[in-house]
N, CA, C and O of each residue as an XYZ file, in Angstrom:
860
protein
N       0.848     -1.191      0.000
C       0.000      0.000      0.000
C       0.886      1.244      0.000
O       1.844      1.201      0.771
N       0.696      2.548     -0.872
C       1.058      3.595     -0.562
C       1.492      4.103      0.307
O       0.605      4.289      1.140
N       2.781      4.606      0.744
C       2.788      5.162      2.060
C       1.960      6.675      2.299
O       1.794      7.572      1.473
N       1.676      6.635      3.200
C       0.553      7.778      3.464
C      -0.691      7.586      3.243
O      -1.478      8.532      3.275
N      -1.118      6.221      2.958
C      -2.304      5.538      2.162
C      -2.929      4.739      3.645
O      -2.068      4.236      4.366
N      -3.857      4.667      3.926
C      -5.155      3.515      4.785
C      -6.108      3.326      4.441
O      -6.865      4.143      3.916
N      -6.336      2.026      4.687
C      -7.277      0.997      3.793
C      -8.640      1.877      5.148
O      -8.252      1.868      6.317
N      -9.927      2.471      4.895
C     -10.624      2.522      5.374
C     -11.813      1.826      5.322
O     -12.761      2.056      6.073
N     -11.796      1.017      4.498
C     -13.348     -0.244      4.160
C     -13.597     -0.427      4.795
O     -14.675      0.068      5.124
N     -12.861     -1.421      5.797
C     -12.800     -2.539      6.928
C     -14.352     -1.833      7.961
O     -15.547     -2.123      7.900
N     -13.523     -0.755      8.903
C     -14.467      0.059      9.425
C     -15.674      0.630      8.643
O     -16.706      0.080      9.029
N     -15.885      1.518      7.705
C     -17.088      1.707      6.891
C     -18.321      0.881      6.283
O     -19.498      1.095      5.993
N     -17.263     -0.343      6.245
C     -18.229     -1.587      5.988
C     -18.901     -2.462      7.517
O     -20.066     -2.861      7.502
N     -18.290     -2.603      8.361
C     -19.176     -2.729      9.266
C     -19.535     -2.130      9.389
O     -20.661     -2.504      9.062
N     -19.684     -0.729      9.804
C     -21.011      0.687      9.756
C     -21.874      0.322      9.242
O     -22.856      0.066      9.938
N     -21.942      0.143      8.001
C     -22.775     -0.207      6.559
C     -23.986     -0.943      6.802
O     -25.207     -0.789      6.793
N     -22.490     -2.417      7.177
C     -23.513     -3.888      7.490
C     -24.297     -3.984      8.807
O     -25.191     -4.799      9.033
N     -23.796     -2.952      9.723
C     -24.629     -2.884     10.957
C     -25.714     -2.088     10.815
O     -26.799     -2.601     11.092
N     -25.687     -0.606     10.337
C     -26.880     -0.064      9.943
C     -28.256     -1.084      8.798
O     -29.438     -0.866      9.065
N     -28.035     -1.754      8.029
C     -28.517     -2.712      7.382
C     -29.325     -3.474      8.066
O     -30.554     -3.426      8.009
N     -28.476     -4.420      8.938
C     -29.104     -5.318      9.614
C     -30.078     -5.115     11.026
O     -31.036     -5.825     11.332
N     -29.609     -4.073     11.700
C     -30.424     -3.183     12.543
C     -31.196     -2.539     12.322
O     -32.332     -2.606     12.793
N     -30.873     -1.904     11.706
C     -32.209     -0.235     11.252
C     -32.927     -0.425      9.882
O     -34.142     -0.376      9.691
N     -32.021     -0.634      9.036
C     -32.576     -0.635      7.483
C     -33.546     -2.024      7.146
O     -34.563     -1.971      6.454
N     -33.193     -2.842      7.564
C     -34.047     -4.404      6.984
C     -35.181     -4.782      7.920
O     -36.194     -5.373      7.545
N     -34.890     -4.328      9.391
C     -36.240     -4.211     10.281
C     -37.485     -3.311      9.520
O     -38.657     -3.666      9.393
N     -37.042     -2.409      9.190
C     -38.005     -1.328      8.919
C     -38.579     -1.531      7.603
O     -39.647     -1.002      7.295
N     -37.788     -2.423      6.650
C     -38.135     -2.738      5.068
C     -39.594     -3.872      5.524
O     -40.712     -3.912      5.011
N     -38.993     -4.726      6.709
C     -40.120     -5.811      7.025
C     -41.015     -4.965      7.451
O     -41.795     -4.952      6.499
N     -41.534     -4.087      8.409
C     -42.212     -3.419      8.792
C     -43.286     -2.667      7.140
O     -44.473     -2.799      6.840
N     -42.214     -1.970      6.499
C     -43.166     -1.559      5.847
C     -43.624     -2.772      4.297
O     -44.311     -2.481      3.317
N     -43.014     -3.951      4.579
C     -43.702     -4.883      3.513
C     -45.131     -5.645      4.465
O     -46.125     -6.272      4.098
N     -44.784     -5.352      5.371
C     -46.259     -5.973      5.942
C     -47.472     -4.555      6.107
O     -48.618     -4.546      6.556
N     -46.705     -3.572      5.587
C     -47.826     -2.778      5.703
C     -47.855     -1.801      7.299
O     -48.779     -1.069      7.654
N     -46.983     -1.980      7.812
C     -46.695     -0.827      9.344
C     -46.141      0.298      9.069
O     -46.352      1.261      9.807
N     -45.211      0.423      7.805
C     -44.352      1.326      8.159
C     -44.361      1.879      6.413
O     -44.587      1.078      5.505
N     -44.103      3.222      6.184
C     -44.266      3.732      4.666
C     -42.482      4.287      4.980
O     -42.063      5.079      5.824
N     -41.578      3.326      3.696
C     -40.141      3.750      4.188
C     -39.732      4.469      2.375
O     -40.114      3.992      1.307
N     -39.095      5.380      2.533
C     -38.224      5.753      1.537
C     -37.229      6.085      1.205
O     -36.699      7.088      1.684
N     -36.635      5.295      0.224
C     -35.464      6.085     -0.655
C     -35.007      7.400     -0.854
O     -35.612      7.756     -1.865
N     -34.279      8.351     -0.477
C     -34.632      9.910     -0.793
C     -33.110     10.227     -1.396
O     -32.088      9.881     -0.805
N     -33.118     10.751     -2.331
C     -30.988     10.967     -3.275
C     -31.808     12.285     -4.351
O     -32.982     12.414     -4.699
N     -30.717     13.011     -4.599
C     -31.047     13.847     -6.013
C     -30.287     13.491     -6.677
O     -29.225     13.141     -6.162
N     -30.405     13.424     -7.779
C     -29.640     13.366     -9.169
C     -29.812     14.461    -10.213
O     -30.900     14.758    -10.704
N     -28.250     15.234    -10.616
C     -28.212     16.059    -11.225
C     -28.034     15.924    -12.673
O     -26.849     16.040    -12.986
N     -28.898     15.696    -13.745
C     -28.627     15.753    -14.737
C     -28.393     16.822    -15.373
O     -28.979     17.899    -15.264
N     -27.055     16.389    -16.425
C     -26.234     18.051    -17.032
C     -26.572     17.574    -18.215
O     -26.534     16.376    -18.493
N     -26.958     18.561    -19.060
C     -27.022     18.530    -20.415
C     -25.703     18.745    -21.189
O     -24.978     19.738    -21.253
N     -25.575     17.186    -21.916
C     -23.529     17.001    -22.077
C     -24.394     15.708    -23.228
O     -25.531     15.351    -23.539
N     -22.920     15.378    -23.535
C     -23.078     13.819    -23.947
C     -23.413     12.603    -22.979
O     -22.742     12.661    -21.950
N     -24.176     11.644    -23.034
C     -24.285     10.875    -22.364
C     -23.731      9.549    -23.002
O     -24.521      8.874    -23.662
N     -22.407      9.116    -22.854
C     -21.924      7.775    -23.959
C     -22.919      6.576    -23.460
O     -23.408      6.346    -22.354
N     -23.017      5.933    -24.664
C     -23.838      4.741    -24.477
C     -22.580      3.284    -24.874
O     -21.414      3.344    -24.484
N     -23.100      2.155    -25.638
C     -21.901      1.181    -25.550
C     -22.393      0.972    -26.959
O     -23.601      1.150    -27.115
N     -21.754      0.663    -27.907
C     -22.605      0.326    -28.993
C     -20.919     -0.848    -29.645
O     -19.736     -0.679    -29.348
N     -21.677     -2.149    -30.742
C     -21.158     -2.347    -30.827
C     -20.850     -2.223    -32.915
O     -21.737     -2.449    -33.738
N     -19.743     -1.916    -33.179
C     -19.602     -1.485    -34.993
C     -18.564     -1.354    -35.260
O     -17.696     -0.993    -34.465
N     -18.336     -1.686    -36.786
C     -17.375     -1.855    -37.476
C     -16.784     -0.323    -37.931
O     -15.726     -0.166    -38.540
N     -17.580      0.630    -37.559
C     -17.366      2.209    -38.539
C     -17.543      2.680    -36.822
O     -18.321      2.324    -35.937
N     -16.233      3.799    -36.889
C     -16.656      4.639    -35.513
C     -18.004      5.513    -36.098
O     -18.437      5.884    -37.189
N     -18.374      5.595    -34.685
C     -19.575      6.469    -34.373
C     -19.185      7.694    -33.721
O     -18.237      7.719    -32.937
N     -19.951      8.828    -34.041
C     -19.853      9.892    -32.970
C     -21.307     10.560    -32.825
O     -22.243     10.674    -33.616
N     -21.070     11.043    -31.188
C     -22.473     11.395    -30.685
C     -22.266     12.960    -30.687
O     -21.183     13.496    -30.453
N     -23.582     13.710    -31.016
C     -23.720     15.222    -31.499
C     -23.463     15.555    -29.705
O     -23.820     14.706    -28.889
N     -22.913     16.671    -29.321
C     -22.663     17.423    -28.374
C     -23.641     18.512    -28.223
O     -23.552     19.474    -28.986
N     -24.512     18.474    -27.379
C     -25.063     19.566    -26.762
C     -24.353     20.916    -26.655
O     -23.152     20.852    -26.393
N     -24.746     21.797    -26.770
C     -24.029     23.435    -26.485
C     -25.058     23.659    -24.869
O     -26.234     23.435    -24.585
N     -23.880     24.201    -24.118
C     -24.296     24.277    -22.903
C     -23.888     23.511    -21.684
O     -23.154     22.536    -21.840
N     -24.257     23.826    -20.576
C     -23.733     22.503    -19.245
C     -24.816     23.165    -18.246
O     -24.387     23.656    -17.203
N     -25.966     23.195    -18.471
C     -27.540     23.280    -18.030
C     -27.656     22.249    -17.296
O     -27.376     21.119    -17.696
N     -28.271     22.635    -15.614
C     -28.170     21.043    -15.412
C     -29.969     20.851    -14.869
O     -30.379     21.694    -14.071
N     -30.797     19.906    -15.271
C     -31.876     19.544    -14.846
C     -31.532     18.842    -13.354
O     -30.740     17.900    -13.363
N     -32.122     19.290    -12.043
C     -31.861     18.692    -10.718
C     -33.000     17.909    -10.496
O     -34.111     18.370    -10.758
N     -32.883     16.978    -10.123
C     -34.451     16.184     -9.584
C     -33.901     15.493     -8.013
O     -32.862     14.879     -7.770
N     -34.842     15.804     -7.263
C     -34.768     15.362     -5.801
C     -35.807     14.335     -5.437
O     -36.911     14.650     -4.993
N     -35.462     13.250     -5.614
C     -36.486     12.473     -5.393
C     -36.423     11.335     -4.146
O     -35.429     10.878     -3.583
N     -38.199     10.982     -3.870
C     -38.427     10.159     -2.740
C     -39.026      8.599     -3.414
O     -39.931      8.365     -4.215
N     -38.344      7.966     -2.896
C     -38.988      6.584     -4.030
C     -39.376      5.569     -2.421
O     -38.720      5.433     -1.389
N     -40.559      5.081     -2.795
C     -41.143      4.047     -1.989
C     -40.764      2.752     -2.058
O     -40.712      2.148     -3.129
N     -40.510      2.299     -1.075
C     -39.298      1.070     -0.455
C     -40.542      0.246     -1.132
O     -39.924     -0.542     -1.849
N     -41.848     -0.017     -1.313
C     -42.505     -0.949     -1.808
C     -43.144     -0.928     -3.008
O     -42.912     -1.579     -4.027
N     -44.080     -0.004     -2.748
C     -45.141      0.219     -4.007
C     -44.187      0.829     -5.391
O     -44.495      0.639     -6.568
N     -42.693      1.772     -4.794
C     -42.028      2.218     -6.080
C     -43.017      3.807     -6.177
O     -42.358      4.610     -6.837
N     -43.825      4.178     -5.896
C     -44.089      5.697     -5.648
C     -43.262      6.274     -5.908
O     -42.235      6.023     -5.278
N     -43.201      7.343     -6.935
C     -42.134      8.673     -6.670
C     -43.039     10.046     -6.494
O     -44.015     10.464     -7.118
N     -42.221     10.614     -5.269
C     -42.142     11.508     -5.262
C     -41.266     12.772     -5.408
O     -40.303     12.834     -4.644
N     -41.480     13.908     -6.376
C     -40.391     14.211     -6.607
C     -40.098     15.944     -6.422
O     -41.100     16.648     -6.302
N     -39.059     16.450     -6.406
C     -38.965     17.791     -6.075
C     -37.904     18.015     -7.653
O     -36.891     17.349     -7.865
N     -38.497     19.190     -8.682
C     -37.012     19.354     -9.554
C     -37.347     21.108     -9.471
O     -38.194     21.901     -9.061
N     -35.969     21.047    -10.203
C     -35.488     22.873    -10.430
C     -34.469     22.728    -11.495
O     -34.081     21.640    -11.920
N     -34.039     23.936    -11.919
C     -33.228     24.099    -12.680
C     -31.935     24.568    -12.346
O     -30.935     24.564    -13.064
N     -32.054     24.971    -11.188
C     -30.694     25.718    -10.431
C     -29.872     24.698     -9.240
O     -28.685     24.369     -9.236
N     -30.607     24.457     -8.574
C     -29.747     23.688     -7.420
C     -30.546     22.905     -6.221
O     -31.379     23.622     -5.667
N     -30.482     22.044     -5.897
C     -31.144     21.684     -4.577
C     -30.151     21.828     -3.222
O     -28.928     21.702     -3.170
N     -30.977     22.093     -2.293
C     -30.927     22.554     -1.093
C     -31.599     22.040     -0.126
O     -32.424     21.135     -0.248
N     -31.193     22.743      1.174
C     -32.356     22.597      2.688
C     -33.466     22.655      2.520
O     -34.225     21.891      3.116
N     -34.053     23.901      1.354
C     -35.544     24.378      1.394
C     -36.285     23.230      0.274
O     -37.495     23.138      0.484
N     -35.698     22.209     -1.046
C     -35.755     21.559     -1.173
C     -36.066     20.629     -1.171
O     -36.877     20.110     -1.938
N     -35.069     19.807      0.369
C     -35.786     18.739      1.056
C     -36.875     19.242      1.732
O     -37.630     18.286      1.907
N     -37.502     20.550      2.352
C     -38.301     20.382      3.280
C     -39.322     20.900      2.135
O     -40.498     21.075      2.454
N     -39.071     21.046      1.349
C     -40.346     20.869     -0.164
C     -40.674     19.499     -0.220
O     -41.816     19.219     -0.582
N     -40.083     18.815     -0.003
C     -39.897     17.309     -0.213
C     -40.590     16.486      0.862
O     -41.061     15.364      0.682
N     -40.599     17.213      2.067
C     -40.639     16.465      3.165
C     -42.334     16.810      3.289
O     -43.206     15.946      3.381
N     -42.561     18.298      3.266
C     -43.941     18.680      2.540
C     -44.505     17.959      1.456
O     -45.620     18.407      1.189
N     -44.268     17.301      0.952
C     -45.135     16.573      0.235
C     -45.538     15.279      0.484
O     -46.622     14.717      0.325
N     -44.276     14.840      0.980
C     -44.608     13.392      1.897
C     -45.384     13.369      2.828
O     -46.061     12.341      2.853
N     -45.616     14.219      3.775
C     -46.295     14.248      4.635
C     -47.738     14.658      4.008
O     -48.676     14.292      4.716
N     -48.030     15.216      3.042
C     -49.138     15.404      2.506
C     -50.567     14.478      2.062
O     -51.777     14.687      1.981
N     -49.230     12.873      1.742
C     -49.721     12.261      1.681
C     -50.959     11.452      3.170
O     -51.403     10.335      3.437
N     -50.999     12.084      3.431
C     -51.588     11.851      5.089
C     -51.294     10.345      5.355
O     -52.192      9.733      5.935
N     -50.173      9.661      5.018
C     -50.060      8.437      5.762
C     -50.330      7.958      7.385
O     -49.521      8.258      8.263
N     -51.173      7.428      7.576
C     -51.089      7.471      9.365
C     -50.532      6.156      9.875
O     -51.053      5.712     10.899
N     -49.569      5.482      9.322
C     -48.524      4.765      9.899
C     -47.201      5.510      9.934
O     -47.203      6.486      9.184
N     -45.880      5.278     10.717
C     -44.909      5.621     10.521
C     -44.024      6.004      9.061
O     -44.386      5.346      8.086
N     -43.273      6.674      8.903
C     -42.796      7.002      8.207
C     -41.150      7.349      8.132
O     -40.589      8.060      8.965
N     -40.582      6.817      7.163
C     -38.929      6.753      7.479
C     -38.405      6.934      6.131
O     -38.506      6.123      5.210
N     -37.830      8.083      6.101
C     -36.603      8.859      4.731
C     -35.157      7.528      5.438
O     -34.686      7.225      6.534
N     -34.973      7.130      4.010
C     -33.072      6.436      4.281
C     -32.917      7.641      2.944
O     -33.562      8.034      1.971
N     -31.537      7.913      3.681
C     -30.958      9.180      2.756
C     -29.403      9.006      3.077
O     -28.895      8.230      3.887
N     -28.767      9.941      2.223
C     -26.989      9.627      2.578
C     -26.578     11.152      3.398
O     -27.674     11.711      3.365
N     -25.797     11.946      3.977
C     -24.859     13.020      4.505
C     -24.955     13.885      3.858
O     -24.227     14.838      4.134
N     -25.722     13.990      2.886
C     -25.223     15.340      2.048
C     -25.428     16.242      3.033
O     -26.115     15.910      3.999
N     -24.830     17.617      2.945
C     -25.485     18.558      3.921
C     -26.309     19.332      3.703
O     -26.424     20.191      4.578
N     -27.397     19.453      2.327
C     -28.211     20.081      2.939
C     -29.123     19.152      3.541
O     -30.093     19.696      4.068
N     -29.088     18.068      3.599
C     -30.278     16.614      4.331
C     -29.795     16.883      5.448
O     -30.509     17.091      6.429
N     -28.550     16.918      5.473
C     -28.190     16.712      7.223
C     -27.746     17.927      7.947
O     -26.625     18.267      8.326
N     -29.065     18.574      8.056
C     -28.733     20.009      8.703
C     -30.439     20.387      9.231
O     -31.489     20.099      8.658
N     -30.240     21.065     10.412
C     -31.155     21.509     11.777
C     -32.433     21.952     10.948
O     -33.518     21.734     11.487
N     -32.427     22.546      9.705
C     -33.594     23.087      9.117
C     -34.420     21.748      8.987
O     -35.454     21.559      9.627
N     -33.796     20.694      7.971
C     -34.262     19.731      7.759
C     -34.711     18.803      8.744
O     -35.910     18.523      8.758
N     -33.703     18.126      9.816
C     -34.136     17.623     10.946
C     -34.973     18.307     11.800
O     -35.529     17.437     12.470
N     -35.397     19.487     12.169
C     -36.322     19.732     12.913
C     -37.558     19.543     12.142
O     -38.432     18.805     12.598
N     -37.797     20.466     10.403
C     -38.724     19.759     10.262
C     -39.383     18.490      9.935
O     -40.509     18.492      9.439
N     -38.763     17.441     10.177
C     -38.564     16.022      9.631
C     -39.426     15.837     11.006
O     -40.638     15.720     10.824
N     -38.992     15.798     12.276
C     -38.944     15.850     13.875
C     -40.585     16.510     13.955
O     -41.461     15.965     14.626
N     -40.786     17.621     13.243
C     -42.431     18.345     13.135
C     -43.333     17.473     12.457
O     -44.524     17.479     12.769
N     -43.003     16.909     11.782
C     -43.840     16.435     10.709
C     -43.836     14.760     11.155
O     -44.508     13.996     10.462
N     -43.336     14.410     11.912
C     -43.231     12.967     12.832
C     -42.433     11.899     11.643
O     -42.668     10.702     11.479
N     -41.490     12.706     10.943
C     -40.922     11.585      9.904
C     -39.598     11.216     10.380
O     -38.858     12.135     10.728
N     -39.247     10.202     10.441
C     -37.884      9.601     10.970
C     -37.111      9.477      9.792
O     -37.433      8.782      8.828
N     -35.877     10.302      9.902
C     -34.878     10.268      9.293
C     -33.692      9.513      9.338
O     -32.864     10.038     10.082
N     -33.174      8.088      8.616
C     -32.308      7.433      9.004
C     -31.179      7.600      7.641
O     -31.321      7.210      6.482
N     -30.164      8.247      8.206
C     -28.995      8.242      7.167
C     -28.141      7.354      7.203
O     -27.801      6.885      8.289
N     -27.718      7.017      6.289
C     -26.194      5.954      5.886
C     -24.914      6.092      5.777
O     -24.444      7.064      5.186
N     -24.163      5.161      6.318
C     -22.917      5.143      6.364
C     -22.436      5.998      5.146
O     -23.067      6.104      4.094
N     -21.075      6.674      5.461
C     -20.601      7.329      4.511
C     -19.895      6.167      3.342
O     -19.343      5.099      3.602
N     -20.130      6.781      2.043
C     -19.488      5.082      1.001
C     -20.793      4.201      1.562
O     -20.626      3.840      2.726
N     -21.813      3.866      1.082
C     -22.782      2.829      1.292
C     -23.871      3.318      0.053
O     -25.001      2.956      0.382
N     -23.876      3.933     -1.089
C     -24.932      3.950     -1.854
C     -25.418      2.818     -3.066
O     -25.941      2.893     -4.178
N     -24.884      1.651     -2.097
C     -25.388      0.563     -2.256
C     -26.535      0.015     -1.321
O     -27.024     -1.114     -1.296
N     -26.866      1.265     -0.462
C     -27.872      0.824      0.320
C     -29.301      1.560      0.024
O     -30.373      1.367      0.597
N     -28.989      2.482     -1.065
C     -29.798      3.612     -1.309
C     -30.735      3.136     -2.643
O     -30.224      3.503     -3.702
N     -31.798      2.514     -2.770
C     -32.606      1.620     -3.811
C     -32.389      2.931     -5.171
O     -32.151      2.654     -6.347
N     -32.542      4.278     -4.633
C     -32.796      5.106     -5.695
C     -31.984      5.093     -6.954
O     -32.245      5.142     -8.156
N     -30.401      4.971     -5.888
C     -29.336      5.240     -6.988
C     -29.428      4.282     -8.683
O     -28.991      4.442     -9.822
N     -30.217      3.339     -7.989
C     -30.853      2.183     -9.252
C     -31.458      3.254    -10.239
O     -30.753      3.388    -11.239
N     -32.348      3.885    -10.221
C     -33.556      4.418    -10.476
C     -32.793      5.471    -11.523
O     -33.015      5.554    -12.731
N     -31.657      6.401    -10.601
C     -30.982      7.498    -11.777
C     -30.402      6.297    -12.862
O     -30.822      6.332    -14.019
N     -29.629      5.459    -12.540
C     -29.188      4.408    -13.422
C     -29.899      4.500    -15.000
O     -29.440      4.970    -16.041
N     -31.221      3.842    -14.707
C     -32.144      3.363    -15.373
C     -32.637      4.526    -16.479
O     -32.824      4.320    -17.678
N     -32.822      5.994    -15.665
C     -33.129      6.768    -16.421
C     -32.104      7.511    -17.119
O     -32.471      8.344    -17.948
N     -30.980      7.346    -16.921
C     -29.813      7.354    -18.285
C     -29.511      6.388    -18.903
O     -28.521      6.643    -19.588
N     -29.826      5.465    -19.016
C     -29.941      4.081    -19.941
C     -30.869      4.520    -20.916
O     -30.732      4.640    -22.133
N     -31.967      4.770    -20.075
C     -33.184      4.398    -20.923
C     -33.783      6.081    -21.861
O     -34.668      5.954    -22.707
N     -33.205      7.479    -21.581
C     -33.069      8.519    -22.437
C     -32.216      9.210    -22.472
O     -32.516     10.404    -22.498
N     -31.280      8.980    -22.484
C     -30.092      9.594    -22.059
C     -28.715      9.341    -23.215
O     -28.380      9.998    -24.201
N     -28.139      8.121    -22.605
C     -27.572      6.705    -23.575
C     -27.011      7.638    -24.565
O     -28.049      8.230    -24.858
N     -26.174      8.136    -25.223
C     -26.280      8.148    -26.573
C     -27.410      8.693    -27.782
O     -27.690      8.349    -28.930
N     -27.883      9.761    -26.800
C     -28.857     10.401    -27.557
C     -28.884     11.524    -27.502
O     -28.605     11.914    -26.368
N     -29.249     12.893    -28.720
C     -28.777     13.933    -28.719
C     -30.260     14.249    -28.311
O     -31.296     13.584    -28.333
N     -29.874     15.825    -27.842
C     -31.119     16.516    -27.310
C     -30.771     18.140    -27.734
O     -29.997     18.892    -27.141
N     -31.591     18.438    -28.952
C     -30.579     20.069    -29.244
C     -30.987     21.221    -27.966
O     -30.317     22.254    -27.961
N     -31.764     21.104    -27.195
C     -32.182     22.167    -26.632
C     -32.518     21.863    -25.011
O     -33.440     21.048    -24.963
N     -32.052     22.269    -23.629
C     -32.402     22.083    -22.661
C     -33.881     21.585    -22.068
O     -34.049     20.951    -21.027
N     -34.987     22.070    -23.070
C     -36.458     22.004    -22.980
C     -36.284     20.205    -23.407
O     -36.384     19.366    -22.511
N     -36.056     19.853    -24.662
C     -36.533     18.212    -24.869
C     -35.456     17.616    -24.134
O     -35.707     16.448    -23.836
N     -34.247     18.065    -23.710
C     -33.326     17.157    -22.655
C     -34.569     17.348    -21.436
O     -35.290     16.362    -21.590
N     -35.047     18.073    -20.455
C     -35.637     17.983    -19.569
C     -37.120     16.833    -19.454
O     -37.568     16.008    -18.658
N     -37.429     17.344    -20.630
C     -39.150     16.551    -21.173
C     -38.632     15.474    -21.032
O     -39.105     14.740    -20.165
N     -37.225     14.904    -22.011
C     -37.537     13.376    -22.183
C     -36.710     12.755    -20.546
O     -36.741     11.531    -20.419
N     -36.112     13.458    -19.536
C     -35.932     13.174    -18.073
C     -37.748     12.842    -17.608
O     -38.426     11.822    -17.490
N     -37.959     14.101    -17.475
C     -39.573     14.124    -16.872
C     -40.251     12.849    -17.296
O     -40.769     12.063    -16.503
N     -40.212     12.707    -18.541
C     -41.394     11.796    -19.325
C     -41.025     10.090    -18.766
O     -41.805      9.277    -18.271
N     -39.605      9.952    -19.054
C     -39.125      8.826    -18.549
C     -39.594      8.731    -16.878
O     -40.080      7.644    -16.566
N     -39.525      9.427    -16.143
C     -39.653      9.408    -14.520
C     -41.392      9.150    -14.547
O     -42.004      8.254    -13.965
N     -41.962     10.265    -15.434
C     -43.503      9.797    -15.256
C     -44.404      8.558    -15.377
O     -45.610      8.455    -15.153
N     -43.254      7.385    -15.906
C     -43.732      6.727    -16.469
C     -43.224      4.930    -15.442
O     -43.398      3.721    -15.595
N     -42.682      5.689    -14.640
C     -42.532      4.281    -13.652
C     -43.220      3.629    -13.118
O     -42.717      2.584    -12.704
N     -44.925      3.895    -12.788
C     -45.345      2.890    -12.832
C     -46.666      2.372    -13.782
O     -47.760      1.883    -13.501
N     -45.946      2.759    -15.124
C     -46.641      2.257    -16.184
C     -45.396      1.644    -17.242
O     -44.505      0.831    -16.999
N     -45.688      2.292    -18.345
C     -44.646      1.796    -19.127
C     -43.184      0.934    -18.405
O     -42.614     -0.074    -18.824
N     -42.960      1.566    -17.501
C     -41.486      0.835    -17.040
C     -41.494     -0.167    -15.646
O     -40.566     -0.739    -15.073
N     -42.818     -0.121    -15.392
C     -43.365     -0.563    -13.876
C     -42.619     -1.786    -13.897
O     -41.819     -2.035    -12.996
N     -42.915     -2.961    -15.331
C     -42.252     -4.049    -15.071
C     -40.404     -4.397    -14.784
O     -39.741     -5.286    -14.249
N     -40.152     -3.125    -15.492
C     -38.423     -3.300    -15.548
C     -37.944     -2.835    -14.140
O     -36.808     -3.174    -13.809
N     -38.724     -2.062    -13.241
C     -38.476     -1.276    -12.363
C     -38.721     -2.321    -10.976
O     -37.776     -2.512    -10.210
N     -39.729     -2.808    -10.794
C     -40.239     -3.555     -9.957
C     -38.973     -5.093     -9.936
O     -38.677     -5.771     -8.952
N     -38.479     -5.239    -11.321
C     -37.163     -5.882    -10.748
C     -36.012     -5.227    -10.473
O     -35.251     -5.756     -9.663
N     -35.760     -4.350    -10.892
C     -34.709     -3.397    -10.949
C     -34.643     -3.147     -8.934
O     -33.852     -3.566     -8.088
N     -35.477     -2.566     -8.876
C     -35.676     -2.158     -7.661
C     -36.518     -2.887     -6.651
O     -37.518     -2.428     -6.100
N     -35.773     -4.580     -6.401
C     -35.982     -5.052     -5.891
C     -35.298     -4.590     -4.227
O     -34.507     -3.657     -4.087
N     -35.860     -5.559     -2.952
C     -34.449     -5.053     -1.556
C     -33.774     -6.232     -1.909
O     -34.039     -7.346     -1.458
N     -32.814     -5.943     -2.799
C     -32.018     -6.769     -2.315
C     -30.419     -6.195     -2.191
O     -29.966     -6.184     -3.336
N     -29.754     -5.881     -1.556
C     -28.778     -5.038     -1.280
C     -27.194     -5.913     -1.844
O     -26.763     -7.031     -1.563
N     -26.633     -4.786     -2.753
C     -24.995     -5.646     -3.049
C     -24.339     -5.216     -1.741
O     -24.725     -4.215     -1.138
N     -23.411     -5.934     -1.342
C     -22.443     -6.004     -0.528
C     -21.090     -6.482     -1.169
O     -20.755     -7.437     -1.870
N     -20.311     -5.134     -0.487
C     -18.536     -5.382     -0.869
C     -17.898     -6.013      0.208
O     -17.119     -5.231      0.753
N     -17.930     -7.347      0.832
C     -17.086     -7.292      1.422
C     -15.528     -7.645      1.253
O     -14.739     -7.484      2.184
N     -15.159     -8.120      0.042
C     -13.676     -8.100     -0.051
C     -13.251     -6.796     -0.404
O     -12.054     -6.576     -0.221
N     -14.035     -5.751     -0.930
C     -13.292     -4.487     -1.327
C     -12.358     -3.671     -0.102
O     -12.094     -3.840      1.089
N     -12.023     -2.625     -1.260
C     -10.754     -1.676     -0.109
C     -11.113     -0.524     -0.821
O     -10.975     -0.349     -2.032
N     -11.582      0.253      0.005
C     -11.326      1.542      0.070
C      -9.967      2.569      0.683
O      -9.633      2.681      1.863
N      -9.349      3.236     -0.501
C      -7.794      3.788      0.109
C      -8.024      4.937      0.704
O      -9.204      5.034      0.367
N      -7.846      5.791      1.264
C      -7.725      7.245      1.894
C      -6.417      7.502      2.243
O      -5.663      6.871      2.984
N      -6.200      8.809      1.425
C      -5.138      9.567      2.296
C      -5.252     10.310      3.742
O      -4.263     10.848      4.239
C-alpha cells in the first residue's frame, strides 16, 4: 500500500452492514407488511452534455454534443414498496428548502402509519432546518454510512433513467433534454413498472472483499 495511504473499508463496511441489519431491513419488514411507509430519498443532477452509451460497430460512431452545461436537478423520494415517486425538480440547485419541499409533500400524503426517509450526509439533508422539520412532521430520518450507496434503492432508479433517455442520444435544446428526463420518470409505474419492480428489488450488493484507500 502507498505510504501515506489507509485501507478505510474494513471500518465503513461494518457501519454499513450494521446499519442494514439493525435499522434498514427491520423497517423494510415493517413496511412490507404494511406498518411502516419507508423511503429512498438521493437527487440526481442531470447536465445537459453527452451521455456515452456502448454500442457495438465496425465504422466509428460519434455522438452530437449539446451546447451548454444546463443542469436539470431532480430530488427524489422513491417508496421502499409500491415504487411511488415523489419528486422535487429545479433548474438551479437543490438545497435545505428543497428537502423540506420534499418532506412537505410526503407528509401530505396523510399516511397514518410511521414514516422513514433512508438518505446519505449530504449537507443540505443533514442540517437543523431539515431535521427539525422532519422531527415536526413525525418523519424519521435514518442516514447511511458514509461510502454505502449501495444501500440507497434510488441510486438504481438514476441508473435506469440514463440508460433508458439519455444513452447516446442527442437533445438540441435544454427544454426536450428535460421533457424526455420528466417523461421517462412519469412513467414508472406504467410503461417501465415491469423493468423497475425488478430493478428495484431489496435486495442489497455487498462489498465485502473491497478496499477503500484514503489519504
Amino acid at each position: 500500500m502507498p505510504q501515506g495511504w489507509h485501507d478505510t473499508g474494513q471500518g465503513q463496511r461494518r457501519s454499513a452492514r450494521r446499519l442494514q441489519k439493525k435499522q434498514l431491513e427491520p423497517r423494510l419488514e415493517e413496511a412490507k407488511a404494511g406498518q411502516r411507509v419507508v423511503f429512498f430519498v438521493d437527487a440526481a443532477h442531470f447536465v445537459l452534455a453527452p451521455y456515452l452509451g456502448i454500442l457495438w460497430c465496425f465504422v466509428r460512431q460519434f455522438v452530437r454534443a449539446p451546447a451548454g452545461r444546463q443542469r436539470f436537478n431532480v430530488l427524489g423520494a422513491l417508496n421502499a414498496v409500491t415504487h411511488e415517486l415523489i419528486l422535487v425538480t429545479n433548474d438551479a440547485y437543490i438545497n435545505a428548502d428543497s428537502v423540506c419541499e420534499l418532506l412537505g409533500l410526503i407528509a401530505a400524503r396523510g399516511f397514518t402509519i410511521p414514516i422513514t426517509l433512508i438518505l446519505d450526509n449530504a449537507r443540505y439533508q443533514k442540517c437543523h432546518l431539515v431535521m427539525q422539520l422532519a422531527k415536526t412532521l413525525g418523519i424519521e430520518l435514518l442516514y447511511l454510512p458514509t461510502y454505502s450507496p449501495n444501500l440507497n434503492i434510488i441510486e438504481r432508479l438514476w441508473k435506469f433513467v440514463k440508460k433508458d433517455c439519455l444513452n447516446s442520444t442527442y437533445y438540441k435544446d435544454f427544454a426536450l433534454f428535460k421533457s424526455a428526463i420528466s417523461s421517462c420518470l412519469a412513467q414508472t409505474q406504467t410503461k417501465h413498472k415491469a423493468a423497475l419492480d425488478s430493478l428495484l428489488a431489496l435486495n442489497f450488493q455487498t462489498f465485502e472483499k473491497s478496499r477503500i484507500l484514503a489519504r
